[in-house]
C-alpha positions as CSV (number, residue, x, y, z in Angstrom):
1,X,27.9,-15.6,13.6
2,X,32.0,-15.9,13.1
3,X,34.3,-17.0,15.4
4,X,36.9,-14.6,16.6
5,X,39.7,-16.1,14.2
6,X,37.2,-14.8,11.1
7,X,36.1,-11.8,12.6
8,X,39.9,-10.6,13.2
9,X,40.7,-11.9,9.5
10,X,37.9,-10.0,8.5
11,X,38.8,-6.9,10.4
12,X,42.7,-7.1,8.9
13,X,41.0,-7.3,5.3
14,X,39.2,-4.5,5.8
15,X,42.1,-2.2,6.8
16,X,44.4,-3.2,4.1
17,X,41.4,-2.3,1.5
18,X,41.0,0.8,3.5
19,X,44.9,1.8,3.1
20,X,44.3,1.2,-0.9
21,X,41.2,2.8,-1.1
22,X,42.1,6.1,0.1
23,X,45.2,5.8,-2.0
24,X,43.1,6.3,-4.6
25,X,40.6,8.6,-3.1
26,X,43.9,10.8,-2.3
27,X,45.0,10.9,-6.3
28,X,41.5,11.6,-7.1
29,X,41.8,14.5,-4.9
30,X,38.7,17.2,-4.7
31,X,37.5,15.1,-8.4
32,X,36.8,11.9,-6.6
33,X,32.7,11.1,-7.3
34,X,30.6,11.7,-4.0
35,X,29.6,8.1,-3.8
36,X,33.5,7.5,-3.4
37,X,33.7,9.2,-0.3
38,X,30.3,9.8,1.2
39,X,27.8,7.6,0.0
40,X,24.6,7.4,2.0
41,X,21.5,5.3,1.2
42,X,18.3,7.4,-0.2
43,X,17.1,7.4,4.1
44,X,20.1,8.9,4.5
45,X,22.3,5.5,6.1
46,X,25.7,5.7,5.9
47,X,27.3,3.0,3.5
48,X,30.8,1.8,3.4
49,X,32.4,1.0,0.1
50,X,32.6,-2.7,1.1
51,X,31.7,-5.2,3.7
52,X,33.1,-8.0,5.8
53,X,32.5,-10.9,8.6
54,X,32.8,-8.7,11.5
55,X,30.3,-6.1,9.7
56,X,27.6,-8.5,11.2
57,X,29.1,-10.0,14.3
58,X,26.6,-8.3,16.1
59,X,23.8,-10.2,14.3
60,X,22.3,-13.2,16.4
61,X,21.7,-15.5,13.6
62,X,18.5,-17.2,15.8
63,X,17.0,-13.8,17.1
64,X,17.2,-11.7,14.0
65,X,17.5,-13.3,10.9
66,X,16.2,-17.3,11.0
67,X,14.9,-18.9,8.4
68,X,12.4,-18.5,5.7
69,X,8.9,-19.3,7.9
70,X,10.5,-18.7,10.9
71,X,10.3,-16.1,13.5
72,X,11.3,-13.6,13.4
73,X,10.7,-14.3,9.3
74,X,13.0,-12.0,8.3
75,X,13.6,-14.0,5.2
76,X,9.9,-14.5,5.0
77,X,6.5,-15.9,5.7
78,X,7.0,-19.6,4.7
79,X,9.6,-22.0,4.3
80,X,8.7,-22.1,0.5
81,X,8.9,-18.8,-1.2
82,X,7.6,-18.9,-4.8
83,X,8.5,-22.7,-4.9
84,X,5.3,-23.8,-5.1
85,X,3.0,-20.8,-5.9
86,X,4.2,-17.4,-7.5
87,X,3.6,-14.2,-6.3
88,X,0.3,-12.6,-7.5
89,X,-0.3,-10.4,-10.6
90,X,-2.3,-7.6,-9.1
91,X,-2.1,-4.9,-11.5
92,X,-4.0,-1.5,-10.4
93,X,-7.2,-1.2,-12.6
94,X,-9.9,1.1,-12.6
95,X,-10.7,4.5,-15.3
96,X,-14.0,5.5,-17.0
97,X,-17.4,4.3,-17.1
98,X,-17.8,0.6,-15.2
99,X,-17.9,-1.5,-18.4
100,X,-14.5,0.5,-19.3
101,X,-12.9,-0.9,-16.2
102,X,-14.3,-4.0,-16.7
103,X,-12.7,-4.6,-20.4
104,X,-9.6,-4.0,-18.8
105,X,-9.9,-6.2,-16.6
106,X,-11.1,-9.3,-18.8
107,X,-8.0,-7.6,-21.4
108,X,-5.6,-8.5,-18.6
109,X,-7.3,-11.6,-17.1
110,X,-6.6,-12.8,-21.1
111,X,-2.7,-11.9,-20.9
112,X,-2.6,-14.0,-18.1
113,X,-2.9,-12.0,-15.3
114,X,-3.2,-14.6,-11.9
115,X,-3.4,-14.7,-8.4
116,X,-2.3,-17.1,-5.8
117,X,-2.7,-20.6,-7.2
118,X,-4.3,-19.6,-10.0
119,X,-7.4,-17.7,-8.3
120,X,-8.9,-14.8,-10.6
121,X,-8.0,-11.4,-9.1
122,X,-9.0,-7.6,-10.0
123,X,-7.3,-4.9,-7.8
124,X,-9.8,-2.0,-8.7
125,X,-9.1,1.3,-7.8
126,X,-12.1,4.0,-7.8
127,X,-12.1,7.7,-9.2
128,X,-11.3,10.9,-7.8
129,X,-15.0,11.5,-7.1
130,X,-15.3,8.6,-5.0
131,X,-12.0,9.3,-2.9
132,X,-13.6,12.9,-1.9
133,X,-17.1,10.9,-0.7
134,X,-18.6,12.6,-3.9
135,X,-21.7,11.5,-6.5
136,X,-21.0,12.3,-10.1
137,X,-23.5,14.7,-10.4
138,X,-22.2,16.7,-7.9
139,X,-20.7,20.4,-8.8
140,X,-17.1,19.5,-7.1
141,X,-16.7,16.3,-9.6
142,X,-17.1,17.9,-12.4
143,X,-14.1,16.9,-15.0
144,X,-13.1,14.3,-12.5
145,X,-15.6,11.3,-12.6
146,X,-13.7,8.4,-14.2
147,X,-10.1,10.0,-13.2
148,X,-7.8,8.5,-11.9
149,X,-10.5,5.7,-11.1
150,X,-13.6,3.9,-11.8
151,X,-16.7,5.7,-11.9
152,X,-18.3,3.6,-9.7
153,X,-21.1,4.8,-6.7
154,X,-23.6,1.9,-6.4
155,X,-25.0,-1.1,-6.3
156,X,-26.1,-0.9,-9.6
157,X,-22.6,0.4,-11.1
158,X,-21.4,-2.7,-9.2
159,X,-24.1,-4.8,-10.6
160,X,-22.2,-3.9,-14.3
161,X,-18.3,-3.8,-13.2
162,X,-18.9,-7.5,-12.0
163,X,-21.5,-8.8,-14.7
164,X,-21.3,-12.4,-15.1
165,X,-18.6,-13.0,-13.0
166,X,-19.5,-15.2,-9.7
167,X,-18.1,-13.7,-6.8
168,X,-17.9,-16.2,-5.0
169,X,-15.4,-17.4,-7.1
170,X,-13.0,-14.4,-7.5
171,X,-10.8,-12.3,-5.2
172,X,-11.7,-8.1,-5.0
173,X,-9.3,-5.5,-3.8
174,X,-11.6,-2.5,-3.4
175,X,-9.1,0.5,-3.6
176,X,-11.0,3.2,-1.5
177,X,-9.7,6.3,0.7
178,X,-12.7,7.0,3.4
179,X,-15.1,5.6,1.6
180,X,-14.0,1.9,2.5
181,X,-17.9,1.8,4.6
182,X,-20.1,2.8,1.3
183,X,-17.7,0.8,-1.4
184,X,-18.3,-2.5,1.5
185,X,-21.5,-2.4,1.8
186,X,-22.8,-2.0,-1.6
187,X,-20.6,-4.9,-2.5
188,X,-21.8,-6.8,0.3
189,X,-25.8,-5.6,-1.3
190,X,-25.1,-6.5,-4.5
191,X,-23.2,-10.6,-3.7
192,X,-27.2,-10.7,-1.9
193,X,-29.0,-10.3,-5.3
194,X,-26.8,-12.9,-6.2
195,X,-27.6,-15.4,-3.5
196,X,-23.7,-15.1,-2.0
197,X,-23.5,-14.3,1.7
198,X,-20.9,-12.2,3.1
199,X,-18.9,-15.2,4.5
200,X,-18.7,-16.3,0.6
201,X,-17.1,-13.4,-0.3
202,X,-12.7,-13.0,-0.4
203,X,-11.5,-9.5,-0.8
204,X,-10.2,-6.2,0.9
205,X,-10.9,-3.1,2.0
206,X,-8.5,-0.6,2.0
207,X,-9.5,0.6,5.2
208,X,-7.0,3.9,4.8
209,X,-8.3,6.3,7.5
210,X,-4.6,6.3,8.6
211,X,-3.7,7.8,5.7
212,X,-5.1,11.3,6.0
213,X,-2.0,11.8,8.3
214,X,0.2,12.3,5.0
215,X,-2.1,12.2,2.0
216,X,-2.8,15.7,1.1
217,X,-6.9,15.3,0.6
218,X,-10.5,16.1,2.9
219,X,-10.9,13.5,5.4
220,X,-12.8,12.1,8.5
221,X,-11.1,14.1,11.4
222,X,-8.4,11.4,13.0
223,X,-10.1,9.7,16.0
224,X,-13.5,9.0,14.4
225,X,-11.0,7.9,11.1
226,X,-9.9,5.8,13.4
227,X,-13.2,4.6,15.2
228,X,-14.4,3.4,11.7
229,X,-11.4,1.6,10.7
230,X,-11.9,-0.3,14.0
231,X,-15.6,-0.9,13.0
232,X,-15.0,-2.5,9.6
233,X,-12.3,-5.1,11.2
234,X,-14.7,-6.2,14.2
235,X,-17.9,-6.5,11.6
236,X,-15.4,-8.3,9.2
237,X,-14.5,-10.6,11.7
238,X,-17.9,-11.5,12.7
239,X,-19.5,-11.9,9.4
240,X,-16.7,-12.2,6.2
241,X,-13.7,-14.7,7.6
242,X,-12.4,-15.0,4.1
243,X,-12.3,-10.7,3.8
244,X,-9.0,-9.0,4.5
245,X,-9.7,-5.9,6.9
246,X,-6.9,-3.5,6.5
247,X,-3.8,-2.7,4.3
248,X,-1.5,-0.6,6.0
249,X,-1.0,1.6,2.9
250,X,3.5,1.8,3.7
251,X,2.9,2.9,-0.2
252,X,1.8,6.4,0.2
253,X,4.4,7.5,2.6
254,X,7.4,7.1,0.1
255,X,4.5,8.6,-2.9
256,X,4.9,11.6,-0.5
257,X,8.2,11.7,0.1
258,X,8.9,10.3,2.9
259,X,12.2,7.6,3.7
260,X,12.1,4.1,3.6
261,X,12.7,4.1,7.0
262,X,9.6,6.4,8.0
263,X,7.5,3.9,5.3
264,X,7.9,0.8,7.9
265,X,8.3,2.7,11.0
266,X,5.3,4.9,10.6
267,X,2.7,2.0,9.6
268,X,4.9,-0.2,12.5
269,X,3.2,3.2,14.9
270,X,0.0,3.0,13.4
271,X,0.0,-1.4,13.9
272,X,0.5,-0.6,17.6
273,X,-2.5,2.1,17.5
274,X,-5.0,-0.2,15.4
275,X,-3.9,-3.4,17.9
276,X,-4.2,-1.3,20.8
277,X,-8.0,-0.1,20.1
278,X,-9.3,-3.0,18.7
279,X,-8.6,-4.9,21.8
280,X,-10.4,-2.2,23.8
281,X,-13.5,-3.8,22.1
282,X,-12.8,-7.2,23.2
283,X,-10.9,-8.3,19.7
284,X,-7.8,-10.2,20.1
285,X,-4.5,-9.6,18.8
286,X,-4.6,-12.4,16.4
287,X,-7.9,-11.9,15.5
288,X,-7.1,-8.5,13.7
289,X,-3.9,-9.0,12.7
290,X,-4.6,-12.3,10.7
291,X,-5.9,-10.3,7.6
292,X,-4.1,-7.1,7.8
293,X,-1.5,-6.9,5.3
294,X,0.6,-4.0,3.6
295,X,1.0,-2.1,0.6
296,X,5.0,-1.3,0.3
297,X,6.7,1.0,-2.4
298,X,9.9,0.0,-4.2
299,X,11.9,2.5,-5.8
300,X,15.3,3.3,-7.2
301,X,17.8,2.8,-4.2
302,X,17.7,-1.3,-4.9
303,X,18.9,-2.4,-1.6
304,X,17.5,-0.4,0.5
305,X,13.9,-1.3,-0.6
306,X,15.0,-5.1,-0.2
307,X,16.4,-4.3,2.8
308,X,13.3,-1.7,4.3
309,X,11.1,-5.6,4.0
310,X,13.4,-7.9,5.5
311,X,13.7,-5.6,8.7
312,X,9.8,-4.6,8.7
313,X,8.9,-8.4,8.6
314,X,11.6,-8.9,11.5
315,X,10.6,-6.3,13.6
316,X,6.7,-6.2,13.0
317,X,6.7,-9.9,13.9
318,X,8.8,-9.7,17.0
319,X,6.9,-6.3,18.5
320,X,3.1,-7.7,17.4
321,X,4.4,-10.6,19.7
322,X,6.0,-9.5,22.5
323,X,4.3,-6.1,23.2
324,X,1.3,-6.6,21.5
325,X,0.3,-10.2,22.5
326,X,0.4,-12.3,19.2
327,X,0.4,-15.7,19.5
328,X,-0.7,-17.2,16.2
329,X,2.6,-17.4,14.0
330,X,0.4,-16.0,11.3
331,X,-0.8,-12.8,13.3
332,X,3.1,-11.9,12.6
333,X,3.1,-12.3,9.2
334,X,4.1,-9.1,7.1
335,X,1.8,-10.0,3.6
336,X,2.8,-7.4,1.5
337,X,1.4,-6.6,-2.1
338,X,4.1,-4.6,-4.0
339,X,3.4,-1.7,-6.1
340,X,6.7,0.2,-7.8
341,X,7.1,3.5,-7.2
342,X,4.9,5.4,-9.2
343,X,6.7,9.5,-8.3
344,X,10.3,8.0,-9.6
345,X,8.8,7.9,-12.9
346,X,9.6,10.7,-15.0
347,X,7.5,12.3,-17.7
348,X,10.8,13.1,-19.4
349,X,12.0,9.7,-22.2
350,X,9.2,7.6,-20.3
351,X,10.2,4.4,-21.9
352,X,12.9,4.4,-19.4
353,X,10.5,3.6,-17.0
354,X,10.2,0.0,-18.3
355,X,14.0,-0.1,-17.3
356,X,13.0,1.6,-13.6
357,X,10.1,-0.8,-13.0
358,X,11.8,-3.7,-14.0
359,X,14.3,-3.1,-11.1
360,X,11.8,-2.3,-8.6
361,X,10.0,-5.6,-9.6
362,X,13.0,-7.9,-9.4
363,X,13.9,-6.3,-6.1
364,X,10.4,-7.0,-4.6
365,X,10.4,-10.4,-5.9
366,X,13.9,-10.7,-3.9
367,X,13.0,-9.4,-1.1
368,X,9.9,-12.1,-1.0
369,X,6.5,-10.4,-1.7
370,X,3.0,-11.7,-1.8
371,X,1.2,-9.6,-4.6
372,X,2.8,-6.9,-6.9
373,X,1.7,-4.0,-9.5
374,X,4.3,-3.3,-11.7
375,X,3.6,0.4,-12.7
376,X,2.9,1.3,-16.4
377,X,5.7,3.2,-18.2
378,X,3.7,6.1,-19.2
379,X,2.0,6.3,-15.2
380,X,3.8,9.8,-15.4
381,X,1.6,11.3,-18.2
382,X,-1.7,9.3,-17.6
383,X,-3.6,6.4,-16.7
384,X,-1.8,3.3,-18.7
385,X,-2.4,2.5,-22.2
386,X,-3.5,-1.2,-23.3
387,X,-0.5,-1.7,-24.2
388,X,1.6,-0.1,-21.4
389,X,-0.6,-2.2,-18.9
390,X,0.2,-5.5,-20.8
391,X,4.1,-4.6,-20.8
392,X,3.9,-4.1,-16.9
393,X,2.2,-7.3,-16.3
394,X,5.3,-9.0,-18.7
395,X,7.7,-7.8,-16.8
396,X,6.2,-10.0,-13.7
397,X,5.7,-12.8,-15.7
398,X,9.4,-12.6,-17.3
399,X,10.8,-12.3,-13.7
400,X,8.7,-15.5,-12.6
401,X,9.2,-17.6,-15.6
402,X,12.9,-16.7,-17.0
403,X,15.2,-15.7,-14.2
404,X,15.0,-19.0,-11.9
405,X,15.4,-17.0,-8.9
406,X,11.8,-18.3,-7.8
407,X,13.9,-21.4,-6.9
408,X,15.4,-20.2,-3.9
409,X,13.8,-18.3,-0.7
410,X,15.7,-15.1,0.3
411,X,18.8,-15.7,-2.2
412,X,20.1,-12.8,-0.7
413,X,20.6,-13.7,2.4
414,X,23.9,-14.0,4.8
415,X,24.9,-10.8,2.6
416,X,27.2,-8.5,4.5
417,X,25.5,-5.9,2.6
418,X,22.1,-6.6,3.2
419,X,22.2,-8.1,7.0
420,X,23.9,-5.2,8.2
421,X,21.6,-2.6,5.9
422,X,18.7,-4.5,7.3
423,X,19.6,-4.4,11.0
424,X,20.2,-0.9,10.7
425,X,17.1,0.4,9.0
426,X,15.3,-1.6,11.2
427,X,16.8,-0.2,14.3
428,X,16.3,3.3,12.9
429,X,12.4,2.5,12.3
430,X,12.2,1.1,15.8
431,X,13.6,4.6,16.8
432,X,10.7,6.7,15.2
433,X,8.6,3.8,16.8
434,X,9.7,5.4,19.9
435,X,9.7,8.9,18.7
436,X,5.8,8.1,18.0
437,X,4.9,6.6,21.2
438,X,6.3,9.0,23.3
439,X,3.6,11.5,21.9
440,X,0.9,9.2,22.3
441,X,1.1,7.0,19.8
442,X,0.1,7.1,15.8
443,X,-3.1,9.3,16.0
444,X,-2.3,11.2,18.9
445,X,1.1,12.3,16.9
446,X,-1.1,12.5,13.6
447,X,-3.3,14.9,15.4
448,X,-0.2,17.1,16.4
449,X,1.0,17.8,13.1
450,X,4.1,15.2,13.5
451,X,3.7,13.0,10.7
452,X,2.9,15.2,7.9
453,X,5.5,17.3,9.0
454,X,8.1,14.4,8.9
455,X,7.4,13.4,5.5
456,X,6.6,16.9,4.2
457,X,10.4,17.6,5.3
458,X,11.8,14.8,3.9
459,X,10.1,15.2,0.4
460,X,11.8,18.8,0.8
461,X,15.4,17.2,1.0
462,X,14.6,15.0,-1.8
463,X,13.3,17.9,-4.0
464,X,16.7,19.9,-3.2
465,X,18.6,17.1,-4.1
466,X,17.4,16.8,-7.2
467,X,17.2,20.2,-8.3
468,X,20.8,20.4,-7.2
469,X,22.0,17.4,-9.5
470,X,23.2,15.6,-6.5
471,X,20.7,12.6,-6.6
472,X,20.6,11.7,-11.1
473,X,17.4,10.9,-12.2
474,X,17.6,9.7,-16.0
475,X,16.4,12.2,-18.5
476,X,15.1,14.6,-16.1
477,X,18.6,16.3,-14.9
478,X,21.1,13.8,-16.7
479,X,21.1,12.5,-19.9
480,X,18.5,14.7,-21.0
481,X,17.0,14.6,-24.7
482,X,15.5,17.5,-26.2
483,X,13.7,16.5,-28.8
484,X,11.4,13.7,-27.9
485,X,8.8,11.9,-29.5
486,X,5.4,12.3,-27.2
487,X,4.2,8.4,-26.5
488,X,0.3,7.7,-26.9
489,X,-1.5,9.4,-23.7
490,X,-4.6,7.5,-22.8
491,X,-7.8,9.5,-22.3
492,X,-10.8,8.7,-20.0
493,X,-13.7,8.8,-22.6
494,X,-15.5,12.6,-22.0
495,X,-19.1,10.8,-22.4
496,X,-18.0,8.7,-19.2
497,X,-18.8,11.9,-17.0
498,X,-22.4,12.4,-18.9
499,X,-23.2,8.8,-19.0
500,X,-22.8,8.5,-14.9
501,X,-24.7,11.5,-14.3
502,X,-27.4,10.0,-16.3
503,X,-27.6,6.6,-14.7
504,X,-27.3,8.2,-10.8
505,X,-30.3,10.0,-11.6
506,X,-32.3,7.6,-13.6
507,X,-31.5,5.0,-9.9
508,X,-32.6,7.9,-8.0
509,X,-35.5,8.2,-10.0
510,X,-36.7,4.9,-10.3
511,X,-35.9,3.3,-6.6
512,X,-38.3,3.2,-4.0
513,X,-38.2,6.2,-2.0
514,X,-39.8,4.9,1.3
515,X,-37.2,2.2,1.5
516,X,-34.5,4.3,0.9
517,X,-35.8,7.2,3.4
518,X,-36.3,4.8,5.6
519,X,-32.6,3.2,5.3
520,X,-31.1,6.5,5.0
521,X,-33.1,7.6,8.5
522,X,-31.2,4.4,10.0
523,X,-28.1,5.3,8.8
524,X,-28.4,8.6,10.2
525,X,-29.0,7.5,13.5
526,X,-26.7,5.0,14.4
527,X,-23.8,7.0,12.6
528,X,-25.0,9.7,15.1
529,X,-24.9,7.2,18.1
530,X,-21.9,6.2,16.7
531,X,-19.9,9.6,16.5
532,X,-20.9,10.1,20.2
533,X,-19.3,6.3,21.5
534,X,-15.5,6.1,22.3
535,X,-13.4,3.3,20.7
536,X,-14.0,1.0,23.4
537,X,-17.9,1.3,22.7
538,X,-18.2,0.3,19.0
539,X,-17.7,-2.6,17.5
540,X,-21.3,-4.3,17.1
541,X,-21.1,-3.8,13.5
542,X,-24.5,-1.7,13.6
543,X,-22.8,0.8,11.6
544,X,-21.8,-1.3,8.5
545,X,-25.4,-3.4,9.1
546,X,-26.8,0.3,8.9
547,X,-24.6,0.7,5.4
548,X,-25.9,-2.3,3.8
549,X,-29.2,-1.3,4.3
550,X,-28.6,2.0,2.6
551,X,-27.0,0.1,-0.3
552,X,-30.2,-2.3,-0.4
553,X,-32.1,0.8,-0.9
554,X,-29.7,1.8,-3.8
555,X,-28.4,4.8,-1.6
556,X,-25.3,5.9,-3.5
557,X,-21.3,6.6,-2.4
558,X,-21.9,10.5,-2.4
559,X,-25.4,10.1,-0.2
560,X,-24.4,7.6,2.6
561,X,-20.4,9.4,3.0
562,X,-22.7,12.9,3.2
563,X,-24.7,11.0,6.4
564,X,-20.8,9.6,7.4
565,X,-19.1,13.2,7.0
566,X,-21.7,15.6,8.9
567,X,-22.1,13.2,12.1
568,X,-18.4,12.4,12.0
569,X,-16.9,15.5,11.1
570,X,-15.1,15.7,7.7
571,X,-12.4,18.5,7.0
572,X,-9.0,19.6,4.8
573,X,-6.0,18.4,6.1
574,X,-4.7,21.7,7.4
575,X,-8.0,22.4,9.1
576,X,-7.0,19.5,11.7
């Protein structure tokens, strides 16, 4: 990128600096800060205190950085970042009773909450219950329906989340764990009643069966985890072309623990798995990788989260085409919605969160994002407040409309800093990537132990660093305040637990029975068949055809994941 003039130059700068640096570091003696002599990135990178030409003269300026639009799109998707269209508002939503949700959602829709070019959005997140496969009149939700969540099992608890609203006409992000088939297909049910076909429909599915390898709750054992995800992408891809199949939930990791490094190069793994057994049933590359996109934390170490996206677009693009058979430029594409890190945020002075979020916002929007949740100050203590949820969504909307930096694509680019941070952490990714294949690939190392083990070790080092002092965190072990003022703390409504068990079994009640045993019957027996194929044998969409049928019949979350859970097998994580 320099000629050899510049890069000696550059190396002769350096040394002088050098010469006066540890001058100093010498008088400072055994007193000089840690970050003065050993600073290291929150993944652990080594960083110098400042850096020069030749720092990047191993960078091919073609081959790994380009331009915005351009492989290997390092410095993102499209020639035009936010020049033309923002990123989207897609604040996490979802808590009580379904009309609850719902007035949150309209609240926020008011404040001005918009998706790309202006589209109407709701990211909707469902409740505890739901995540465990669960009704709400079952014993194991009690004091958790609502939580964390909407309470929302079926077509009819659809039919009032979405009342009035054409759905043909708005964009969905269902936020399920294993229950992406049930959540699906009762959507898919209820858009019939409305006279909208499937291929009307624009939304996502979580599709999250990869996550059970480092979220801590009962799931599907792996490879059938897996067999489903790769059933809800062919029968997408048949039947919804505006639906997005997958998100690659990068997210959770660092919500565990884990490095931004592991973030990218674990979901990089799991890519290469998904790819790999989707093509055994006769799917293309391009044809699954066209609506897969990724959820991605940003936290506190500001670089290195711009950094951890530059390299994950860079090399996600360049292995999805040259090992994986990508041709489509699009197929490359990283689409990322951002959500800030919700386990930086401290309980302790939780205003200061605003302060934490905001950083974590601005860094996304840097680093070029597609979507972003700004999380609510008081995420630490509960679900947000009104107002808490409006402040979050401000902070986006100051970023895009007061800053300017929406007028330039990748401003940070050609950064000593960042190119070299980037090329590292994406050559560290690529060498878990290697790590992973070795043992067989994402599920087969999943199945091993390897990845929970990996983060679980990780969130150790991060717990020891704080409860030694040596990483600050604001009001937690610096700066601490011991008299505080408790904020508001929202509460789900207690009726919202009652209410739900009440309308489950008045639907139960009041359906037709012989339709649903007869739906239920069907759904039994291809789950069966299914359970018994391998990877390369699915794919026909049967088993989501089965689901709708079910949700036709009004069959609930908790009745068709029981069906889904005993033919599948369903299990805690340390049972695997």
């Amino acid at each position: 990128m320099h000629d050899e003039r510049t890069l000696a130059l550059s190396r002769e700068m350096e040394e002088k600096k050098d010469q006066s640096y540890k001058r100093m570091v010498d008088k400072f003696g055994d007193s000089a800060p840690a970050r003065a002599v050993g600073a290291t990135t929150h993944s652990g990178i080594p960083i110098k205190p400042a850096y020069f030409p030749h720092d990047i003269a191993d960078i091919d300026l073609e081959k790994d950085i380009g331009a915005p639009g351009q492989h290997p799109f390092t410095r993102g998707n499209l020639p035009a970042q936010y020049q033309f269209m923002n990123w989207a508002n897609q604040p996490v939503m979802g808590f009580g009773l379904p009309e609850d949700t719902r007035a949150r959602m309209d609240h926020l829709t008011a404040k001005g909450m918009t998706g790309y070019f202006g589209q109407t959005n709701y990211n909707l997140v469902y409740d505890l219950v739901s995540h465990e496969g669960l009704d709400p009149d079952h014993p194991g939700a009690r004091g958790r329906v609502g939580q964390c969540g909407m309470a929302v099992y079926s077509k009819q608890d659809m039919a009032i989340l979405f009342d009035g609203l054409d759905l043909r006409k708005i964009n969905v992000v269902h936020i399920t764990y294993y229950q992406s088939v049930p959540a699906l297909a009762q959507y898919i049910a209820l858009a019939e009643e409305q006279g909208i076909k499937p291929s009307e429909l624009r939304g996502n599915s979580m599709n999250w069966y990869h996550q059970s390898a480092y979220v801590g709750s009962s799931a599907f054992e792996p490879d059938n985890g897996q067999k489903l995800a790769v059933e809800l992408i062919s029968y997408c891809n048949k039947n919804m072309p505006r639906w997005n199949t997958t998100n690659l939930f990068c997210y959770g990791i660092e919500e565990a623990g884990g490095t931004a490094i592991q973030e990218i190069g674990l979901m990089l793994a799991y890519g290469i798995d998904l790819v790999r057994d989707c093509k055994k049933t006769g799917m293309s590359a391009d044809e699954v990788l066209l609506r897969v996109g990724f959820q991605i934390s940003q936290a506190n170490d500001f670089f290195e989260e711009i950094c951890k996206i530059r390299a994950l677009r860079r090399i996600w693009s360049t292995y999805m085409r040259d090992e994986m058979g990508a041709e489509d430029p699009r197929g490359m594409h990283v689409r990322i919605h951002c959500h800030t890190s919700g386990a930086v945020l401290t309980a302790q002075q939780p205003l200061v969160n605003l302060i934490r979020t905001t950083l974590h916002a601005f860094g996304a929007a840097l680093s070029g994002v597609q979507a972003m949740e700004v999380s609510g100050y008081d995420e630490a203590l509960s679900i947000p407040t009104e107002e808490s949820a409006t402040l979050a969504l401000r902070v986006q909307q100051v970023i895009q409309e007061e800053t300017n930096i929406t007028a330039v694509s990748d401003p940070l680019a050609g950064s000593y800093y960042v190119e070299s941070l980037t090329n590292e952490i994406a050559k560290q990714a690529l060498e878990l990537v290697a790590k992973i294949e070795e043992q067989g690939g994402y599920i087969a190392a999943q199945k091993k132990g390897y990845i929970r083990r990996e983060i679980e070790d990780s969130a150790d080092r991060w717990r020891e660093l704080v409860e030694s002092g040596e990483r600050a965190i604001v009001g937690l072990n610096c700066y601490v305040e011991e008299d505080e003022t408790p904020p508001e703390i929202f509460k789900v409504d207690r009726e919202a637990e009652k209410v739900s068990v009440q309308r489950v079994q008045k639907m139960r009640a009041e359906r037709d029975a012989d339709k649903y045993d007869k739906a239920m019957a069907k759904l039994k027996s291809v789950a069966e068949d299914f359970a018994a194929k391998s990877v390369g044998e699915i794919g026909d969409g049967s088993l989501i055809d089965a689901a709708v049928d079910a949700a036709r019949a009004d069959a609930t979350t908790g009745e068709m994941m029981s069906i889904l859970k005993t033919a599948l097998g369903w299990k805690t994580p340390h049972e695997y």
